[in-house]
FILODREN-292947 format. One record per residue (C-alpha): x negated, y negated, z negated; residue in one letter. Coordinates in nm, 2 decimals, m for minus. Layout:
X; Y; Z; a $
...
//
This chain:
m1.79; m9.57; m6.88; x $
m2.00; m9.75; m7.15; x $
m1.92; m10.08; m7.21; x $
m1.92; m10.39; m7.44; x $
m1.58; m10.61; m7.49; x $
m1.71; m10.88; m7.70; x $
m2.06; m11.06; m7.61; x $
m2.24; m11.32; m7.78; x $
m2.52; m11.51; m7.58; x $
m2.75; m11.71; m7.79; x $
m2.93; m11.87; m7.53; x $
m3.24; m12.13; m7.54; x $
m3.13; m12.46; m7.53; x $
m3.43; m12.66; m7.43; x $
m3.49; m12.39; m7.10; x $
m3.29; m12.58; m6.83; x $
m3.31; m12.30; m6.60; x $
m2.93; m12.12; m6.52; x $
m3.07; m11.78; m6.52; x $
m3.00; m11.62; m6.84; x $
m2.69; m11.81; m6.81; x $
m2.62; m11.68; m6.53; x $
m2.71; m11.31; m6.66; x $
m2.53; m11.35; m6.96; x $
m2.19; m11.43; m6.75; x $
m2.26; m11.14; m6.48; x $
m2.30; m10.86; m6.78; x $
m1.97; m11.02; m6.98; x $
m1.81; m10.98; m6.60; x $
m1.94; m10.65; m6.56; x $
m1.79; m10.54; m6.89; x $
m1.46; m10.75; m6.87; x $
m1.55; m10.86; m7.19; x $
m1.52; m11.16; m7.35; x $
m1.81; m11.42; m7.40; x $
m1.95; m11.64; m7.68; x $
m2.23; m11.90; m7.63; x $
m2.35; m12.02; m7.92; x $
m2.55; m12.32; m7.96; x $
m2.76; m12.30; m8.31; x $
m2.86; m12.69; m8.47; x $
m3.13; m12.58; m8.73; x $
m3.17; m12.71; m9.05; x $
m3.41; m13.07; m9.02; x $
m3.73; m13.06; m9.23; x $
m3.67; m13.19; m9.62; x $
m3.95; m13.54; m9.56; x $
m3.73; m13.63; m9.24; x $
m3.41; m13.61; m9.32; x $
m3.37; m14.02; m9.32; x $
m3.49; m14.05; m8.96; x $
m3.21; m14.21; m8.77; x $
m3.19; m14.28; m8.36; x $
m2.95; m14.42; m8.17; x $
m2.69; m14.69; m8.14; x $
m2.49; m14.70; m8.40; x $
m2.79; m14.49; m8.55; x $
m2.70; m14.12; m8.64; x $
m2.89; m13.81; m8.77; x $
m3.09; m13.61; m8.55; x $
m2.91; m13.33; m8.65; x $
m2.57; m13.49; m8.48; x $
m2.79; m13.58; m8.17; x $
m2.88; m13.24; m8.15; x $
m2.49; m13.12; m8.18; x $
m2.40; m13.33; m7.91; x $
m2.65; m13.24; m7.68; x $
m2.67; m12.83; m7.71; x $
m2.29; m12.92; m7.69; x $
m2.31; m13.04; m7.39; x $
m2.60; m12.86; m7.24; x $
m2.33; m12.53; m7.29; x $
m2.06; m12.72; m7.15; x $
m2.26; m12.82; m6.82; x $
m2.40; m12.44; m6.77; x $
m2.08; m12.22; m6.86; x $
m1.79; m12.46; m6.67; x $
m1.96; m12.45; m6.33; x $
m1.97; m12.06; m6.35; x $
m1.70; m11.81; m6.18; x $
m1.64; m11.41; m6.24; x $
m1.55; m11.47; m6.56; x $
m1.25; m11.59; m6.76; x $
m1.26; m11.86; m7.03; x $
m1.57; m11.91; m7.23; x $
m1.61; m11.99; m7.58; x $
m1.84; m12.21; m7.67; x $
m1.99; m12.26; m8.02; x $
m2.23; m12.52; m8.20; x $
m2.31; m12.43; m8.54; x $
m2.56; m12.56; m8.83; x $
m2.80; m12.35; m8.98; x $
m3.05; m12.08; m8.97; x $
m3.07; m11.91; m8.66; x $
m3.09; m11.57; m8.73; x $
m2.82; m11.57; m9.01; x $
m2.61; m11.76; m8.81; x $
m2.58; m11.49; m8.57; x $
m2.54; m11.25; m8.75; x $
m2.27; m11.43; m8.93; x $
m2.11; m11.48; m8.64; x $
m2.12; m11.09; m8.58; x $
m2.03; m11.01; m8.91; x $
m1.72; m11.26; m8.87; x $
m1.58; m11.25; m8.55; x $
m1.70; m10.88; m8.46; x $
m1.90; m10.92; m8.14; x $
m2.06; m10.58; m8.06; x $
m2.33; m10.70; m7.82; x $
m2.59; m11.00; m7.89; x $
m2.78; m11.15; m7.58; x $
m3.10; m11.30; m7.69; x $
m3.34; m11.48; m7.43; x $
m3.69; m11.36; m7.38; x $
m3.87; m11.64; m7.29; x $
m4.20; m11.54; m7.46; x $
m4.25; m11.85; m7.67; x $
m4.32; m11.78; m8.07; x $
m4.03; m11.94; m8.17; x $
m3.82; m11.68; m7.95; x $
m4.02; m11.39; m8.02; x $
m3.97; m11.46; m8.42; x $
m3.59; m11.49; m8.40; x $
m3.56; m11.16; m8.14; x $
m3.75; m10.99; m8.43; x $
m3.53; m11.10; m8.69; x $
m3.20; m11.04; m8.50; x $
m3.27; m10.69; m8.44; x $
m3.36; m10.62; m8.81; x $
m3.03; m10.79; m8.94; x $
m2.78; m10.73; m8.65; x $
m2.53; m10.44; m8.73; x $
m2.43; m10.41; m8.34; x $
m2.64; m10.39; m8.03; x $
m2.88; m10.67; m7.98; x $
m3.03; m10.69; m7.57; x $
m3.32; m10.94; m7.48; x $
m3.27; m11.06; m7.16; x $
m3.52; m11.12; m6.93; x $
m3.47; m11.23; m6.55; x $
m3.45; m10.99; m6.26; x $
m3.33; m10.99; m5.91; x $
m3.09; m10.68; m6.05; x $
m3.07; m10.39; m6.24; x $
m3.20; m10.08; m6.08; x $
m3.38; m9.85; m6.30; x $
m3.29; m9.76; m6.62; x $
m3.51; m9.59; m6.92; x $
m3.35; m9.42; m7.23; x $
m3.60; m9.36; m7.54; x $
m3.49; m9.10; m7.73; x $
m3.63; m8.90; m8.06; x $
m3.49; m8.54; m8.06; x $
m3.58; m8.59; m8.44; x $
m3.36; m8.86; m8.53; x $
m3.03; m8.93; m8.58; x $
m2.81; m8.75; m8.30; x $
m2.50; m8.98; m8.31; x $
m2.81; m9.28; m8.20; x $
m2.95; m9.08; m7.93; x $
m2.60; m8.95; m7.78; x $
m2.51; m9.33; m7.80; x $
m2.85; m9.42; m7.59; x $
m2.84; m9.17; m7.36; x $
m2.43; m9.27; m7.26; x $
m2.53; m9.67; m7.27; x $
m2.82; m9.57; m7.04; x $
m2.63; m9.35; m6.80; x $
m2.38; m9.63; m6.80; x $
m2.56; m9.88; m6.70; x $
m2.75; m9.70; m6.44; x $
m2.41; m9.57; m6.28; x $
m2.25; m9.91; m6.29; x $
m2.55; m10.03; m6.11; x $
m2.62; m9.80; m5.81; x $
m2.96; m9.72; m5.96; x $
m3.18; m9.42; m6.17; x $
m3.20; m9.30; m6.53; x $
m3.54; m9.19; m6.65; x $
m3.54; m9.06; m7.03; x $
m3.83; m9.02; m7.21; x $
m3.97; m8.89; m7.53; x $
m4.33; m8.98; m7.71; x $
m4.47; m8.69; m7.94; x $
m4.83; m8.72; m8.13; x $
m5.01; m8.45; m8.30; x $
m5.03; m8.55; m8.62; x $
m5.41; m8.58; m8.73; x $
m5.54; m8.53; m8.38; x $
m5.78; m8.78; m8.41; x $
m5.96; m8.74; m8.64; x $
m6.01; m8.37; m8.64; x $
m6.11; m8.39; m8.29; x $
m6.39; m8.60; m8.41; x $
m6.48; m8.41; m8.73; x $
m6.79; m8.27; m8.82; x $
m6.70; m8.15; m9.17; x $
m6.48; m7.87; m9.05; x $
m6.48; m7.50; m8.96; x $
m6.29; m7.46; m8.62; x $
m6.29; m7.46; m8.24; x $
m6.16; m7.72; m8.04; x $
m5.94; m7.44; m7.89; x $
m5.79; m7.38; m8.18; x $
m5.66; m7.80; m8.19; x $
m5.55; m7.77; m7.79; x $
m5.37; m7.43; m7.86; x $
m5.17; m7.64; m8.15; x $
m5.15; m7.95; m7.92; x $
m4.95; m7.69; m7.69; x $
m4.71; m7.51; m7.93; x $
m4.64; m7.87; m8.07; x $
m4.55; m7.98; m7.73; x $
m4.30; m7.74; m7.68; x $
m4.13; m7.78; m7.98; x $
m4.07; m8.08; m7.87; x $
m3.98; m8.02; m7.55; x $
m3.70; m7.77; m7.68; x $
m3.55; m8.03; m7.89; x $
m3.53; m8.26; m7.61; x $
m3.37; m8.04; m7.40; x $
m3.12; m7.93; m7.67; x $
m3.06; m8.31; m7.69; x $
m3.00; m8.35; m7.32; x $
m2.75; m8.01; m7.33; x $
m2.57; m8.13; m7.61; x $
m2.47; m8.54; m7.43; x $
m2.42; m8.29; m7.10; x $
m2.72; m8.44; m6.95; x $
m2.90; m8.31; m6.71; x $
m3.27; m8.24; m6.76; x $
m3.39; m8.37; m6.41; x $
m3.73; m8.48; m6.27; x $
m3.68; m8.78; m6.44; x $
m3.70; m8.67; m6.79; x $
m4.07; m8.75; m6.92; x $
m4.24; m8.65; m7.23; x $
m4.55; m8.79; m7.33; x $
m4.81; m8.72; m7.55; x $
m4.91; m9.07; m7.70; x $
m4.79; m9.32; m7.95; x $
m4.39; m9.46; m7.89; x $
m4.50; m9.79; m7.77; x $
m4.75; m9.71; m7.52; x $
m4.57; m9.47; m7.36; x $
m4.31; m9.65; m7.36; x $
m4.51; m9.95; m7.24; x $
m4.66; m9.75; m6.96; x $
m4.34; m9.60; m6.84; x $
m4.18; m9.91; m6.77; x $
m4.48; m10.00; m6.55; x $
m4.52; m9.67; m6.36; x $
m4.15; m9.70; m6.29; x $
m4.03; m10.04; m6.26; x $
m3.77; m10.03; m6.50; x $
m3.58; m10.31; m6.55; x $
m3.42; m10.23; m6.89; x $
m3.50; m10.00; m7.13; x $
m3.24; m9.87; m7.39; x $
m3.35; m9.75; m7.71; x $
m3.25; m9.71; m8.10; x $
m3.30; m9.86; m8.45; x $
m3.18; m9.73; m8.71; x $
m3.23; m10.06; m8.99; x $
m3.54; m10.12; m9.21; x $
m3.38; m9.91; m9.55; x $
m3.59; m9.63; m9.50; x $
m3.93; m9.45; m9.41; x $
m3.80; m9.35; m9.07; x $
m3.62; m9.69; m9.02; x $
m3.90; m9.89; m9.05; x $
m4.09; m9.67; m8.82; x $
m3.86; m9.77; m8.52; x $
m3.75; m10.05; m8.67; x $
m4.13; m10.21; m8.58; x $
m4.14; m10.00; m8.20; x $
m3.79; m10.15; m8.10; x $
m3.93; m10.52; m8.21; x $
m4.31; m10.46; m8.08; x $
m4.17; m10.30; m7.76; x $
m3.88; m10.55; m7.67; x $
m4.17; m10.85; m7.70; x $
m4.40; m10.67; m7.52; x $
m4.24; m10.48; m7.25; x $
m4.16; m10.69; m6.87; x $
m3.79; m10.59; m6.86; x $
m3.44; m10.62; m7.06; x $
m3.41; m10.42; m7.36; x $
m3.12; m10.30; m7.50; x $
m3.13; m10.20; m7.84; x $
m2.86; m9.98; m7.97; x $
m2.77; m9.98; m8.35; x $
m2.57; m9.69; m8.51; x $
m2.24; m9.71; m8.63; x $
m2.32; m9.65; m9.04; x $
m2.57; m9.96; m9.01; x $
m2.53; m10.14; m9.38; x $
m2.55; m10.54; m9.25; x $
m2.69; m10.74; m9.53; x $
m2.51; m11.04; m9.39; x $
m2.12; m11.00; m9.56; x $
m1.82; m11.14; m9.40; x $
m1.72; m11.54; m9.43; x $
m1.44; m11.54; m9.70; x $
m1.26; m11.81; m9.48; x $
m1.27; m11.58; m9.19; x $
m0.93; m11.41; m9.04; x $
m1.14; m11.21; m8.78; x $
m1.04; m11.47; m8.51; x $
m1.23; m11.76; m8.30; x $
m1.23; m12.13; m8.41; x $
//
């Protein structure tokens, strides 16, 4: 079975609510992995770096230490199912400082919180383009029942074999049902539908529409052969941009998390689903699980300091 062994949860400090704590320690559980919170103190503005509070008075970034230190310590000690839990304040950037942390201490799943809020959305974004191992956005639900793969027959095999076993996984492990989908668009469709410049019949464009559709309907189900999966009622592909159909799938379905692919930001086809996997996990109502593949080049290098184990 699938599975993570080292999980770092980056949770929101100023939400008080236990839930994505309390998700974040039922998937390490689940996994019998070990957990990392980290708490993240970013960098104060340059005109208030002299503001002092407090008796003896102290910078606000040590306030800030000593609270998400403590906020941490009141959330993960009250919580059973799990073994010891490492907890973590650091100083800095947030996104780097994750990744650092990744980069550092090799943690092969990041749990991000969802909470909708611009400052969350922003560093979700970021994450996923900088993260060299899977990054999941976490969003509360009673449980996880229904499960949806994304895959691109087109794209890198080792990705989608590595989606398609997370997926199956996770729906196993769960008691609940794997849908797998693939999006196809006929390039150009639009506007030649709409022309009035050129010489053909709309017949012709539906009769290309079709043989387009089964080419991609072979190379999904080549896909599906290959990861010995089989190609059930489940299996959905849809004619319409990745997004949307992933967008509407989720809805028609109920899927609580959706596992999908990006393959980095270094090339034409990377930045392609680089944008749908950072569009789709802000937009979508469930978890998303975002799998990276295992050549990903991390711009973030190791800490010289660092002897690959905790503090």
């Amino acid at each position: 079975m699938q599975s993570f062994s080292n999980v770092l949860f980056v949770p929101d400090v100023s939400d008080r609510s236990s839930e994505y704590y309390d998700l974040a320690i039922s998937l390490a559980a689940a996994n019998q992995a070990e957990l990392t919170i980290l708490g993240i103190v970013p960098p104060a503005p340059s005109l208030q770096s002299f503001v002092r509070l407090g008796t003896p008075p102290r910078p606000v970034s040590e306030l800030l230490e000593a609270e998400i230190a403590a906020t941490l310590a009141s959330y993960a000690h009250t919580r059973t199912g799990i073994g010891a839990v490492d907890l973590q304040v650091v100083h800095g950037q947030p996104a780097s400082e994750i990744v650092r942390r990744v980069v550092d201490f090799n943690h092969d799943l990041v749990l991000l919180t969802s909470s909708g809020s611009e400052q969350a959305d922003t560093l979700l974004k970021r994450v996923l383009r900088l993260s060299p191992c899977a990054v999941q956005a976490l969003r509360p639900r009673v449980e996880t029942r229904n499960v949806l793969a994304a895959l691109d027959p087109n794209g890198r095999r080792d990705l989608n074999i590595s989606i398609l076993r997370h997926a199956r996984s996770l729906a196993t492990r769960h008691g609940g049902d794997l849908h797998i989908m693939h999006s196809w668009e006929l390039h150009g469709e639009v506007t030649l539908a709409k022309s009035k410049h050129l010489d053909f019949a709309m017949a012709e464009l539906a009769s290309y529409a079709d043989a387009v559709q089964e080419t991609h309907r072979r190379q999904l189900d080549k896909l599906l052969t290959e990861a010995g999966e089989d190609q059930c009622a489940n299996t959905h592909l849809v004619n319409g941009s990745p997004a949307k159909a992933i967008e509407t799938l989720v809805r028609q379905y109920r899927i609580d998390l959706l596992v999908m692919g990006s393959v980095g930001r270094s090339d034409y086809d990377g930045v392609v689903v680089g944008n749908t996997a950072e569009s789709v996990s802000q937009s979508v109502g469930c978890s998303v699980l975002v799998i990276k593949p295992g050549d990903f080049v991390c711009a973030v290098t190791p800490t010289a300091d660092q002897n690959g184990s905790h503090d």
